[in-house]
LOVEXRO-603756 format. One record per atom (N, C-alpha, C): residue number from 1; y, x, z; residue in three letters. Coordinates in Angstrom, 3 decimals, padded with zeros to 6 digits. Atoms other than C-alpha are relative to their C-alpha. Layout:
residues N
<num=NUM	yy=Y	xx=X	zz=Z	residuo=ALA> $
...
***
This chain:
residues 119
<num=1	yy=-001.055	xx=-000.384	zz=000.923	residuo=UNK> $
<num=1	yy=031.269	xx=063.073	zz=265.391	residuo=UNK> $
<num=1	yy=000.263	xx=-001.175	zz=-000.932	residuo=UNK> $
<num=2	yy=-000.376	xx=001.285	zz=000.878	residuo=UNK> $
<num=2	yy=032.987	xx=060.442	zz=263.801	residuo=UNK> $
<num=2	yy=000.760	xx=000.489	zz=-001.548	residuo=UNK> $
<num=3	yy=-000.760	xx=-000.276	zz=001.125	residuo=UNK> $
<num=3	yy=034.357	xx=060.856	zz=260.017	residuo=UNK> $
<num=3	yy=000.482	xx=-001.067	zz=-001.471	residuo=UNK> $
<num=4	yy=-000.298	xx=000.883	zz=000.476	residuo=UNK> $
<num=4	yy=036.333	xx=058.719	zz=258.156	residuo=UNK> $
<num=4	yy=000.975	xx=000.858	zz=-001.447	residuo=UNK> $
<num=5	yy=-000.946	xx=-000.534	zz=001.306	residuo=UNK> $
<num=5	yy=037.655	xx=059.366	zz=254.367	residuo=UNK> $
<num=5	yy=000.639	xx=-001.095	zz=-000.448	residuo=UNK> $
<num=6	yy=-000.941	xx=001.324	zz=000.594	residuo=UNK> $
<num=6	yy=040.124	xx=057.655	zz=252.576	residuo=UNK> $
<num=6	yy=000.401	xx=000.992	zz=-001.404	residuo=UNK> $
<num=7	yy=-000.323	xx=-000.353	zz=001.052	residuo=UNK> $
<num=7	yy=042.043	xx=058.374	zz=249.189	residuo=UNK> $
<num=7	yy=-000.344	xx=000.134	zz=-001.257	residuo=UNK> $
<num=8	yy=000.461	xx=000.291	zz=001.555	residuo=UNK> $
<num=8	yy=039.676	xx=056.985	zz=246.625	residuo=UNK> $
<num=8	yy=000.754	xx=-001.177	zz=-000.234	residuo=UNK> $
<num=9	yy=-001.054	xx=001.565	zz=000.690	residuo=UNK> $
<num=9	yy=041.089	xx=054.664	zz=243.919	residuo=UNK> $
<num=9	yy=-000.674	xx=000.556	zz=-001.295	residuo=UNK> $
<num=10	yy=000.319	xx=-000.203	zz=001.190	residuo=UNK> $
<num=10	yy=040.845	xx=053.989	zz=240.345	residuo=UNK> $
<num=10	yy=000.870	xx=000.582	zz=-000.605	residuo=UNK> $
<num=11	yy=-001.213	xx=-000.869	zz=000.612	residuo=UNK> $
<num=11	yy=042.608	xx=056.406	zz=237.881	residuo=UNK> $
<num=11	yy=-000.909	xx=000.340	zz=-001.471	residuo=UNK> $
<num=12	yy=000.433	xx=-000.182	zz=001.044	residuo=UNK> $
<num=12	yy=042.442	xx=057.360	zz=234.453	residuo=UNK> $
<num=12	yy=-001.103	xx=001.623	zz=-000.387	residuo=UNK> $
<num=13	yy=001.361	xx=-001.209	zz=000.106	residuo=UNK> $
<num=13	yy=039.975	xx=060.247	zz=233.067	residuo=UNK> $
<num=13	yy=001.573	xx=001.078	zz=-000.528	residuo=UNK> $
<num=14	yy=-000.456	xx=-000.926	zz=000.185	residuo=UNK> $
<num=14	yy=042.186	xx=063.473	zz=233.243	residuo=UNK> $
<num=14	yy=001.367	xx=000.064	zz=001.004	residuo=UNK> $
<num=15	yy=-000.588	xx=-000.132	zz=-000.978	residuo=UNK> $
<num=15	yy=044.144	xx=062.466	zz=236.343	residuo=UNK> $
<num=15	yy=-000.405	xx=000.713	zz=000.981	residuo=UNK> $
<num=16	yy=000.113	xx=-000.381	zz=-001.140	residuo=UNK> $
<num=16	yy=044.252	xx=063.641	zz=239.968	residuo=UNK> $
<num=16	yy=000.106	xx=-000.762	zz=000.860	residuo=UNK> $
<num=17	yy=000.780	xx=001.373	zz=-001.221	residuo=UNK> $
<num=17	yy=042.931	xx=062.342	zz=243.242	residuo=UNK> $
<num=17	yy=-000.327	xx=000.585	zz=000.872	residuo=UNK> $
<num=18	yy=-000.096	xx=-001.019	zz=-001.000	residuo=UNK> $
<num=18	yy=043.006	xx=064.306	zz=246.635	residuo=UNK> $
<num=18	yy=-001.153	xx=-001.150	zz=001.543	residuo=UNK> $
<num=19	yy=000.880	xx=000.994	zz=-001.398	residuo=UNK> $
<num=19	yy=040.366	xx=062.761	zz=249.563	residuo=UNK> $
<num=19	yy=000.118	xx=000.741	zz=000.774	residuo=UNK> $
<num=20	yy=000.139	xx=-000.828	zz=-001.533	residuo=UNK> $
<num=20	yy=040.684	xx=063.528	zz=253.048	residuo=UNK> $
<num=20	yy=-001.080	xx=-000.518	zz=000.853	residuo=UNK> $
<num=21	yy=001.005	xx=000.301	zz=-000.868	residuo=UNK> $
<num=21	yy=038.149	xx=063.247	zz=255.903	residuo=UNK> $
<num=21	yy=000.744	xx=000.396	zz=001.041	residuo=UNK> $
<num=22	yy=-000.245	xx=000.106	zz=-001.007	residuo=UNK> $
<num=22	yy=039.412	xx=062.992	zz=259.187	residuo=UNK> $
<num=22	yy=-001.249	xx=000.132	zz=000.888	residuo=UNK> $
<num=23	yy=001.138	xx=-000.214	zz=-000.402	residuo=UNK> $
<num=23	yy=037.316	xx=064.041	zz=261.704	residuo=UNK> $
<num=23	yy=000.902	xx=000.118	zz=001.756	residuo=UNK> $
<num=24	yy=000.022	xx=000.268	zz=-001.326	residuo=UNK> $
<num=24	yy=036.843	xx=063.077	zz=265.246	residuo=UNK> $
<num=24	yy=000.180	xx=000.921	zz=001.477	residuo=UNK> $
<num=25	yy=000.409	xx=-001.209	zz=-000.702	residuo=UNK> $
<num=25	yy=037.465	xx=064.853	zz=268.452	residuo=UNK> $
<num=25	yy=-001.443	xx=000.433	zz=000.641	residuo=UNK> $
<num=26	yy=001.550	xx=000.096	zz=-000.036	residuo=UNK> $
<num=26	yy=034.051	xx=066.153	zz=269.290	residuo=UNK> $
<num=26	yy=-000.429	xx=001.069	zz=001.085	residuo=UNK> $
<num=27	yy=000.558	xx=-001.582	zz=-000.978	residuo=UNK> $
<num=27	yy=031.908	xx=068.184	zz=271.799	residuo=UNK> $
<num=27	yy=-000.772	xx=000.948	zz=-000.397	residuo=UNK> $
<num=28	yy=001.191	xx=-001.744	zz=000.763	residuo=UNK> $
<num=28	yy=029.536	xx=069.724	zz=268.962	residuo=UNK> $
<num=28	yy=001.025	xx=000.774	zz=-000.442	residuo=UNK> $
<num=29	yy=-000.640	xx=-001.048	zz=001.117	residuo=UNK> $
<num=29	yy=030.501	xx=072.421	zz=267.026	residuo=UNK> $
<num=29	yy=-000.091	xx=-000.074	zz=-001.346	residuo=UNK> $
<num=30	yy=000.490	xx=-000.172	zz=001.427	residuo=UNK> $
<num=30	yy=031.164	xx=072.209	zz=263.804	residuo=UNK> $
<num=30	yy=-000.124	xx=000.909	zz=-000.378	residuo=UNK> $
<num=31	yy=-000.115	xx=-000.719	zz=001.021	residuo=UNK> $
<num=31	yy=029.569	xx=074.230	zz=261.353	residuo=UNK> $
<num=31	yy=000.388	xx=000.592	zz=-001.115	residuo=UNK> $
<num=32	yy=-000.135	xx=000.020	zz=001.297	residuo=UNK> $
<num=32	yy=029.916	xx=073.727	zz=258.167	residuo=UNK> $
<num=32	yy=000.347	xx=-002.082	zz=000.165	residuo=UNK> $
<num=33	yy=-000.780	xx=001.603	zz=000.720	residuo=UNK> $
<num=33	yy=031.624	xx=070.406	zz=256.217	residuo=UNK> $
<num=33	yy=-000.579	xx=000.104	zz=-001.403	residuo=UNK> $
<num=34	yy=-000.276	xx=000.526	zz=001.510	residuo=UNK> $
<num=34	yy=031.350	xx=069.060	zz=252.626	residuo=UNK> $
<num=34	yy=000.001	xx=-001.076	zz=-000.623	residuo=UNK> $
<num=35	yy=000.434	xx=001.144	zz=000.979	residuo=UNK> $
<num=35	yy=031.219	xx=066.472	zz=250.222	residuo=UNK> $
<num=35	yy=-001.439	xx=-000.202	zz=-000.793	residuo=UNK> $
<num=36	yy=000.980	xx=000.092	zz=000.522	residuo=UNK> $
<num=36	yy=028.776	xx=064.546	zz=248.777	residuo=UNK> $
<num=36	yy=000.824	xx=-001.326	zz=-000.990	residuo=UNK> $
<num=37	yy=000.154	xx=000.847	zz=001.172	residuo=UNK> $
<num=37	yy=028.470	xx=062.085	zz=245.626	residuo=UNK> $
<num=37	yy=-000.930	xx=-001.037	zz=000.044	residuo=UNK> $
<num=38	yy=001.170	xx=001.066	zz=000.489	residuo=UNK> $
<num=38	yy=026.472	xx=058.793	zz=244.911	residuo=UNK> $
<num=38	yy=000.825	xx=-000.524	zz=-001.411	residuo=UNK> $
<num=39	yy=-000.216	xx=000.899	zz=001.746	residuo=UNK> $
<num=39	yy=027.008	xx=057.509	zz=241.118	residuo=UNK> $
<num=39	yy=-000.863	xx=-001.513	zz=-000.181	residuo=UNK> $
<num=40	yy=000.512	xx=001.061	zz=000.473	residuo=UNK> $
<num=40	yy=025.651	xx=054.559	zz=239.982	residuo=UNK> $
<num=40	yy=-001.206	xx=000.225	zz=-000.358	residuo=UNK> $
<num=41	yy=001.687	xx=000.244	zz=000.548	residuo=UNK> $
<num=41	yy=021.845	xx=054.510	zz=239.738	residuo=UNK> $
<num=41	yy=-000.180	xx=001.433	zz=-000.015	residuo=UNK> $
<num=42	yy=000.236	xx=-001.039	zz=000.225	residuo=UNK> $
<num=42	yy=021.834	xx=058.196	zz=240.616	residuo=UNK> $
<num=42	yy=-000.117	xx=000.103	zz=001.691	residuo=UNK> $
<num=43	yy=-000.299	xx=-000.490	zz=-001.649	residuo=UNK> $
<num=43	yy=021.152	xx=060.072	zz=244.167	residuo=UNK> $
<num=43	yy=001.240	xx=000.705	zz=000.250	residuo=UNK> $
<num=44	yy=-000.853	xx=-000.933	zz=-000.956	residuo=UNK> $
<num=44	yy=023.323	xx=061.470	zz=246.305	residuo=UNK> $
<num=44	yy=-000.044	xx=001.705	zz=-000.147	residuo=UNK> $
<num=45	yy=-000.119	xx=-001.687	zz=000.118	residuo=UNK> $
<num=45	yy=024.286	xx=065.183	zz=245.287	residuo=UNK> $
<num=45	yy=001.139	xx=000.327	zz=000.786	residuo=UNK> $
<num=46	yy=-000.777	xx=-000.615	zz=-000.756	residuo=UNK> $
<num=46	yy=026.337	xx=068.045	zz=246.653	residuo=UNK> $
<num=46	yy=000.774	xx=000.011	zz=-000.908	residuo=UNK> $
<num=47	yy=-001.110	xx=000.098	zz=001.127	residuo=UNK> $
<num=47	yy=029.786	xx=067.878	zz=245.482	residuo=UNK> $
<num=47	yy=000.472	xx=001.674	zz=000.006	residuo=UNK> $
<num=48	yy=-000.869	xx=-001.414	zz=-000.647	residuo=UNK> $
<num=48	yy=031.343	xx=071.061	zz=247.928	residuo=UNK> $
<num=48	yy=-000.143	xx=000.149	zz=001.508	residuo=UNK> $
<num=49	yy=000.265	xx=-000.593	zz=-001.353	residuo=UNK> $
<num=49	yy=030.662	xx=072.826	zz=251.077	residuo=UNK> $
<num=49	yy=001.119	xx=001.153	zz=000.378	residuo=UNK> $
<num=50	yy=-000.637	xx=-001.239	zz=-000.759	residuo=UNK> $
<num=50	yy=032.954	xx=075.133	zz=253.601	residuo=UNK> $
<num=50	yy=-000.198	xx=-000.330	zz=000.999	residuo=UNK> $
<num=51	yy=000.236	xx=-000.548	zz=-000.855	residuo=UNK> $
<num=51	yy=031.792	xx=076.859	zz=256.434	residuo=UNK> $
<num=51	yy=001.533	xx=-000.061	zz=001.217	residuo=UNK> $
<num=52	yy=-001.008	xx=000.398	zz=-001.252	residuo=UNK> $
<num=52	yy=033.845	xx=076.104	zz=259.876	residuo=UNK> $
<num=52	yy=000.344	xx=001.634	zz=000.439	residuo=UNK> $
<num=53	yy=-000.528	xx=-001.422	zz=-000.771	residuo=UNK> $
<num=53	yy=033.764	xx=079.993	zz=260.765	residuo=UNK> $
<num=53	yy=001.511	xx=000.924	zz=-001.009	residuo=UNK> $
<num=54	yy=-000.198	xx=-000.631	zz=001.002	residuo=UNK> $
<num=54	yy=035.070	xx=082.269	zz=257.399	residuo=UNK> $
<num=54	yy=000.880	xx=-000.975	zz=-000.854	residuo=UNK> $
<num=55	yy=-000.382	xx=000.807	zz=001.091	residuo=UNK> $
<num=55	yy=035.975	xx=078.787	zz=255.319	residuo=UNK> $
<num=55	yy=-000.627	xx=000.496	zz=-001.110	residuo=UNK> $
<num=56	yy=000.711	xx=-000.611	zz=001.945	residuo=UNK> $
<num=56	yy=033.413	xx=080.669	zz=252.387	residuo=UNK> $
<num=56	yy=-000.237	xx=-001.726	zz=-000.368	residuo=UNK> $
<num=57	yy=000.132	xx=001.183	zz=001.040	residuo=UNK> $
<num=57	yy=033.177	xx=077.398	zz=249.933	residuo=UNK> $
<num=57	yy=-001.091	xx=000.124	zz=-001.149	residuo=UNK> $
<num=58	yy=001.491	xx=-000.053	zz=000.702	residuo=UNK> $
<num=58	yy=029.867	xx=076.230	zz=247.689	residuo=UNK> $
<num=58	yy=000.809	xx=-000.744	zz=-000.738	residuo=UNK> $
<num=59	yy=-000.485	xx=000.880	zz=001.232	residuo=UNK> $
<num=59	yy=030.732	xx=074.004	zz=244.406	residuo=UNK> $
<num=59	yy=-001.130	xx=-000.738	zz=-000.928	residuo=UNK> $
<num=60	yy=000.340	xx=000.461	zz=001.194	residuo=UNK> $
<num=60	yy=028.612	xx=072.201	zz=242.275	residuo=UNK> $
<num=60	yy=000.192	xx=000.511	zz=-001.313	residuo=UNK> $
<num=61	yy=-000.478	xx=-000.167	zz=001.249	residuo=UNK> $
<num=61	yy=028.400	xx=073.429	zz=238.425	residuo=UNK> $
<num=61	yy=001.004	xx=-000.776	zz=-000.421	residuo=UNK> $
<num=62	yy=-000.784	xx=001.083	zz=000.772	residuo=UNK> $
<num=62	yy=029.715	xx=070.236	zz=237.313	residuo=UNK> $
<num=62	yy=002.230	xx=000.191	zz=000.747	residuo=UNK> $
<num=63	yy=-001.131	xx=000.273	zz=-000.344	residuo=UNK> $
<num=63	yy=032.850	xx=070.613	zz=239.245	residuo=UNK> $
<num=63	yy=000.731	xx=001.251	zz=000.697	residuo=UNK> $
<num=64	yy=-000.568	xx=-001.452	zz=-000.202	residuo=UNK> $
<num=64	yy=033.635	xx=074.362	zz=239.677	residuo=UNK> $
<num=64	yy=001.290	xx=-000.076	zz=-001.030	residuo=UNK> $
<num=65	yy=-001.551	xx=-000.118	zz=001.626	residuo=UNK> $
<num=65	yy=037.187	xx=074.911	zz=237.987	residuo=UNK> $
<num=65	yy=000.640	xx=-000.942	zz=000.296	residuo=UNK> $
<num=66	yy=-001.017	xx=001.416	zz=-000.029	residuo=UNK> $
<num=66	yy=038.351	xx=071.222	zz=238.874	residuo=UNK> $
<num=66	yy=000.401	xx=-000.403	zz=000.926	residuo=UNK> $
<num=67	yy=000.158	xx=000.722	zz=-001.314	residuo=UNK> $
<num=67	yy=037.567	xx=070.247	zz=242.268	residuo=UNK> $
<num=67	yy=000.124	xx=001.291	zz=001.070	residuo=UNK> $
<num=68	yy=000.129	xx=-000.725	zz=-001.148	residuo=UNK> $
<num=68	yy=038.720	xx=072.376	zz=245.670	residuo=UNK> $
<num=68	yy=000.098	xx=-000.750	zz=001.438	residuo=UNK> $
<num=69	yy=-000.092	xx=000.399	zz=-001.333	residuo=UNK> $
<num=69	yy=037.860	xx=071.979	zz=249.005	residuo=UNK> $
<num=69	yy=000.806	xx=000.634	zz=001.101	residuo=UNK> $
<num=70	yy=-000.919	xx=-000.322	zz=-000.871	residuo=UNK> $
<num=70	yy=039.973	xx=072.708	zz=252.005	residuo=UNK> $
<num=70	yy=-000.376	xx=-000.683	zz=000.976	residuo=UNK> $
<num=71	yy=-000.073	xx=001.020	zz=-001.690	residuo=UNK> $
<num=71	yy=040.420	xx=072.296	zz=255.692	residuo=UNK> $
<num=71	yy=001.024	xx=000.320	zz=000.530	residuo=UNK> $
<num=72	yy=-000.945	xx=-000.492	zz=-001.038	residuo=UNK> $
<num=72	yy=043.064	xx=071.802	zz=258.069	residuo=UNK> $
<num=72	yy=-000.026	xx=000.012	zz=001.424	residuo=UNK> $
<num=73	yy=000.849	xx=-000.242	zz=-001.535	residuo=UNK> $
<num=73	yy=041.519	xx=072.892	zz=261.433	residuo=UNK> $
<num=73	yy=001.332	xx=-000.373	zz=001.093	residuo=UNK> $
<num=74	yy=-000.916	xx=000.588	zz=-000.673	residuo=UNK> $
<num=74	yy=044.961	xx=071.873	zz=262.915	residuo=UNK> $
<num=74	yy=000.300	xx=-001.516	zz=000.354	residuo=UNK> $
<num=75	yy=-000.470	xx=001.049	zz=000.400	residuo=UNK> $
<num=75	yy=045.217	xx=068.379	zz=261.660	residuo=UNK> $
<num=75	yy=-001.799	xx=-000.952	zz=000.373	residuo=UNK> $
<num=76	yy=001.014	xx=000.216	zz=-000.014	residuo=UNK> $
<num=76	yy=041.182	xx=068.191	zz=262.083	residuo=UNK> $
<num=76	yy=-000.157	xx=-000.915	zz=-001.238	residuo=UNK> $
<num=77	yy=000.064	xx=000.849	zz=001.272	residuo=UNK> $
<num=77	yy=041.102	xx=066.888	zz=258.488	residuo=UNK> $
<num=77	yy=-000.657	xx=001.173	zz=-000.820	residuo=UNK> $
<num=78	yy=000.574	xx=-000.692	zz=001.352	residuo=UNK> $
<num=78	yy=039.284	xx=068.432	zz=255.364	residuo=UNK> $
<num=78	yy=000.191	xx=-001.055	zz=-001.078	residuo=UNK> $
<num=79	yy=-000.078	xx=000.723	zz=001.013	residuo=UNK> $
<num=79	yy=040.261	xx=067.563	zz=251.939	residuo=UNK> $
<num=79	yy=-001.042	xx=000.858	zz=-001.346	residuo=UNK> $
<num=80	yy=000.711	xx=-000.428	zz=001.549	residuo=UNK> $
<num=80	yy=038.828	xx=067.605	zz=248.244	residuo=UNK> $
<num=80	yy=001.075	xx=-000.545	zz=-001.005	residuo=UNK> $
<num=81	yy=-001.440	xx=000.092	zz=001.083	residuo=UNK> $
<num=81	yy=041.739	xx=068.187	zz=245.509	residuo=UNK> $
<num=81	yy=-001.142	xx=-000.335	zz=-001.257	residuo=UNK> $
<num=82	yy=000.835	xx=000.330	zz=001.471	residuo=UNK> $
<num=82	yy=040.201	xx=066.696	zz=242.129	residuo=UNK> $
<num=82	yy=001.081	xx=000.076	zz=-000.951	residuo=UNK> $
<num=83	yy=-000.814	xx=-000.150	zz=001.178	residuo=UNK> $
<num=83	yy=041.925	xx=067.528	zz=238.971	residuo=UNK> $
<num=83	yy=-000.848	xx=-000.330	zz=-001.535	residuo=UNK> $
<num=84	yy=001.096	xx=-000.001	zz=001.319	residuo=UNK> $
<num=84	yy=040.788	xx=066.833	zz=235.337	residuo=UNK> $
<num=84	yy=-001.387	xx=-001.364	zz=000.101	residuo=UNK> $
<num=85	yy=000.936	xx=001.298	zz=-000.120	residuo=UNK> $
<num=85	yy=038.625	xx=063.875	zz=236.511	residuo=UNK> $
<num=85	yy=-000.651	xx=-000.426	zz=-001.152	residuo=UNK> $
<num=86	yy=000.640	xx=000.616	zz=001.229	residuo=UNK> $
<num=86	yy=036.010	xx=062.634	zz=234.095	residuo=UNK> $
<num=86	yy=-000.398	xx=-001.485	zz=000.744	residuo=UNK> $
<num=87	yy=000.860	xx=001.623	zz=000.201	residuo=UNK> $
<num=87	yy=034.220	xx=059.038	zz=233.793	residuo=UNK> $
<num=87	yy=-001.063	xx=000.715	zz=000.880	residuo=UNK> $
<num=88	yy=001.925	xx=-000.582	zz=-000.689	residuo=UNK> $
<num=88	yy=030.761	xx=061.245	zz=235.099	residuo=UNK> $
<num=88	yy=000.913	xx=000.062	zz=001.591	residuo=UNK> $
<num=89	yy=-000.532	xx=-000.281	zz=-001.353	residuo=UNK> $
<num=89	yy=033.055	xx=061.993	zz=238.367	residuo=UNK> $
<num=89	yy=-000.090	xx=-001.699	zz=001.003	residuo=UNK> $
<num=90	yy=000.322	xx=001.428	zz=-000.817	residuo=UNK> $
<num=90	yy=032.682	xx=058.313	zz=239.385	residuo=UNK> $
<num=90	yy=-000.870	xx=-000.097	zz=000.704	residuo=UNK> $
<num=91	yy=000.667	xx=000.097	zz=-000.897	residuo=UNK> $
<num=91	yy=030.998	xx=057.805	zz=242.395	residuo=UNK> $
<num=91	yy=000.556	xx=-000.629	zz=001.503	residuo=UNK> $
<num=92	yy=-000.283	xx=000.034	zz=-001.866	residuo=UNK> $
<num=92	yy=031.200	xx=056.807	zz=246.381	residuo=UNK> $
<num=92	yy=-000.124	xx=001.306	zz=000.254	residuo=UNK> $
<num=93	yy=-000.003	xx=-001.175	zz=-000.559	residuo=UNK> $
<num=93	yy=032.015	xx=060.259	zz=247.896	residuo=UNK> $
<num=93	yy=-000.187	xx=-000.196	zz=001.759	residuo=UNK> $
<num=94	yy=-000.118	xx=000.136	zz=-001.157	residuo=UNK> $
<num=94	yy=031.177	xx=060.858	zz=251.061	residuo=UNK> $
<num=94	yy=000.050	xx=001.709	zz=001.186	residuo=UNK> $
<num=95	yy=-000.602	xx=-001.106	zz=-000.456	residuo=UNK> $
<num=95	yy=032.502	xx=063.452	zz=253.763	residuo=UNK> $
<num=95	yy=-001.343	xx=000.039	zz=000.660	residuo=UNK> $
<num=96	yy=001.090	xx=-000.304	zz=-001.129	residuo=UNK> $
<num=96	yy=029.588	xx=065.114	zz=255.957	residuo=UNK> $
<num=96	yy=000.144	xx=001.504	zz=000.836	residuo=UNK> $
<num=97	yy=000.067	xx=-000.785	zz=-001.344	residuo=UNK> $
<num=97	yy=029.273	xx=067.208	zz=259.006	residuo=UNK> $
<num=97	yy=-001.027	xx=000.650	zz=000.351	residuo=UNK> $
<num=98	yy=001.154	xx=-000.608	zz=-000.563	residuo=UNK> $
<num=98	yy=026.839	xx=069.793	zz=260.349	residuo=UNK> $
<num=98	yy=000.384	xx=000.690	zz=001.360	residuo=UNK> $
<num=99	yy=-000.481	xx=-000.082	zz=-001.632	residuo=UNK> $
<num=99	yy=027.376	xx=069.885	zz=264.097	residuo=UNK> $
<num=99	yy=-001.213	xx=000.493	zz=001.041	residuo=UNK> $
<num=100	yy=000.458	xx=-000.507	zz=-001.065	residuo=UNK> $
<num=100	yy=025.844	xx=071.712	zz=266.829	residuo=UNK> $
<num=100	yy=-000.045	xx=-000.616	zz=001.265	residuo=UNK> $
<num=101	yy=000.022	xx=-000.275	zz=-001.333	residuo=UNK> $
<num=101	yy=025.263	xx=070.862	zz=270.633	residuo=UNK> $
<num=101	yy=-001.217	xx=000.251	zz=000.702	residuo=UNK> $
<num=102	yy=000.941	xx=-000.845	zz=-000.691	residuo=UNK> $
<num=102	yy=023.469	xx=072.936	zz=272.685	residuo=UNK> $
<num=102	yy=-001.358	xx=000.587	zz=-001.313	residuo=UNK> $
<num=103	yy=000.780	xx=-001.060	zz=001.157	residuo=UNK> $
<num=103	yy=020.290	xx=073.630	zz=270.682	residuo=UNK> $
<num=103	yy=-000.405	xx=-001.152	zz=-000.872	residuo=UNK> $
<num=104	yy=000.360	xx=001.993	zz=000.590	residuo=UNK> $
<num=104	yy=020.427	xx=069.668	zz=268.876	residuo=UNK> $
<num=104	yy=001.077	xx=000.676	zz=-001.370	residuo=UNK> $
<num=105	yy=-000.750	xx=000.332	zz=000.933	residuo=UNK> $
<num=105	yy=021.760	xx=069.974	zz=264.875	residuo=UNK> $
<num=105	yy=000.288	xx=-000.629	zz=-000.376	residuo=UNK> $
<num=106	yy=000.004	xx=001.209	zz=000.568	residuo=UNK> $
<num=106	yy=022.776	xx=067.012	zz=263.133	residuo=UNK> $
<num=106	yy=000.959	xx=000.133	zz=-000.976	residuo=UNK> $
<num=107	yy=-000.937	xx=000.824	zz=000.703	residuo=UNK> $
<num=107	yy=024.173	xx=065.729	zz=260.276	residuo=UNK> $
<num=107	yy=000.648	xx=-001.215	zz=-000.426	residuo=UNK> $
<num=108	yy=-000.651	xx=001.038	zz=-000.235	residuo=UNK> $
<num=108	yy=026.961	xx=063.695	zz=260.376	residuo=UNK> $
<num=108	yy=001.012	xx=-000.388	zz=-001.436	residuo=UNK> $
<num=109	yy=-000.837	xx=000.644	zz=001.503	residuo=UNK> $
<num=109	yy=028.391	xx=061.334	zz=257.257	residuo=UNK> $
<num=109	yy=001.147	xx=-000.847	zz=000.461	residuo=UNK> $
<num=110	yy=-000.960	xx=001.190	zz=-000.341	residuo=UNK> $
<num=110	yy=031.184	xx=059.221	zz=257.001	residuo=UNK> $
<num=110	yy=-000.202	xx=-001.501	zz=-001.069	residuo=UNK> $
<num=111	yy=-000.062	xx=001.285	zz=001.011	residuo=UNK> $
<num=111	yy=031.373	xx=055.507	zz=255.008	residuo=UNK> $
<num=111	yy=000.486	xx=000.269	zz=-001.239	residuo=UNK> $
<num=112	yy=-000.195	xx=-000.112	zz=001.464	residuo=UNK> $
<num=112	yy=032.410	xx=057.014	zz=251.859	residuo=UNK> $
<num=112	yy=001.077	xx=-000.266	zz=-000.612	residuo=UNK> $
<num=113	yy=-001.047	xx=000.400	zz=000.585	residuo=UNK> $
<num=113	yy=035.250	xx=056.222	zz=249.374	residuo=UNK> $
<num=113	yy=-000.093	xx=-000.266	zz=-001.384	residuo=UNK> $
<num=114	yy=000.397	xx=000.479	zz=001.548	residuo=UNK> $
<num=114	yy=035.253	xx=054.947	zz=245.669	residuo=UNK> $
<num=114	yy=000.721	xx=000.670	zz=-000.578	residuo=UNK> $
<num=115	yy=-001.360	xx=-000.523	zz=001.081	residuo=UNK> $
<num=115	yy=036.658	xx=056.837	zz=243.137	residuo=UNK> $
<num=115	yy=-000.699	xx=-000.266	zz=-001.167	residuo=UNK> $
<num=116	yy=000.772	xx=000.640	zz=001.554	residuo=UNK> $
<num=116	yy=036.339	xx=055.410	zz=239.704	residuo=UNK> $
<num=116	yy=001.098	xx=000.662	zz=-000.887	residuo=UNK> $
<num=117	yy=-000.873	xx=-000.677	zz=001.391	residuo=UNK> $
<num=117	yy=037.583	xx=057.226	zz=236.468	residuo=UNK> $
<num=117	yy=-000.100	xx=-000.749	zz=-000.948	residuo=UNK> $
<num=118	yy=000.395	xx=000.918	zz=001.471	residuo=UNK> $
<num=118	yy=037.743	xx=055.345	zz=233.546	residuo=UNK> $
<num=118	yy=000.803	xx=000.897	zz=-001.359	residuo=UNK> $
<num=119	yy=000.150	xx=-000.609	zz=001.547	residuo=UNK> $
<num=119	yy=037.889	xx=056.532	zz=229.874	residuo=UNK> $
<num=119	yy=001.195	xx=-000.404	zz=-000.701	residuo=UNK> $
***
């Protein structure tokens, strides 16, 4: 499974900023999708999760209220709408995958994208 995001950039603190993940044609199954976060001198957290069956969606505290995830199972893309952006929202985001074949799980990341907020 290949996954490639795009649509980070720099923007001011209380703008908007929409990332997509493109996603590969594939022979697993996807499960579940979401985002993840790296900050500066911090680990890698969960940003947002949705489920490939239902679409039910997980959130982070920090970013419940601001940030929605979406998929377009047509377009094989999933996005993350950001609104309200802070300075703390700065990070490399990165799209990830939880794929099935046969009885093999894996998770699959993509190269990430920069989004920088500034103050």
């Amino acid at each position: 499974v290949q996954l490639v995001e795009s649509g980070g950039g720099l923007v001011q603190a209380g703008a908007s900023l929409t990332l997509s993940c493109a996603v590969s044609k594939t022979t697993f199954t996807i499960n579940a999708m979401g985002w993840y976060r790296q900050g500066p001198g911090k680990q890698r957290e969960l940003v947002a999760t949705i489920t490939a069956g239902d679409g039910s969606t997980n959130y982070a505290d920090s970013v419940k209220g601001r940030f929605t995830i979406s998929r377009d199972n047509a377009k094989n893309t999933m996005f993350l709408q950001m609104n309200s952006l802070k300075p703390e929202d700065t990070a490399v985001y990165y799209c990830n995958a939880v794929a099935r074949f046969g009885l093999v799980t894996r998770d699959f990341w993509g190269q990430g994208t920069l989004v920088t907020v500034s103050s």
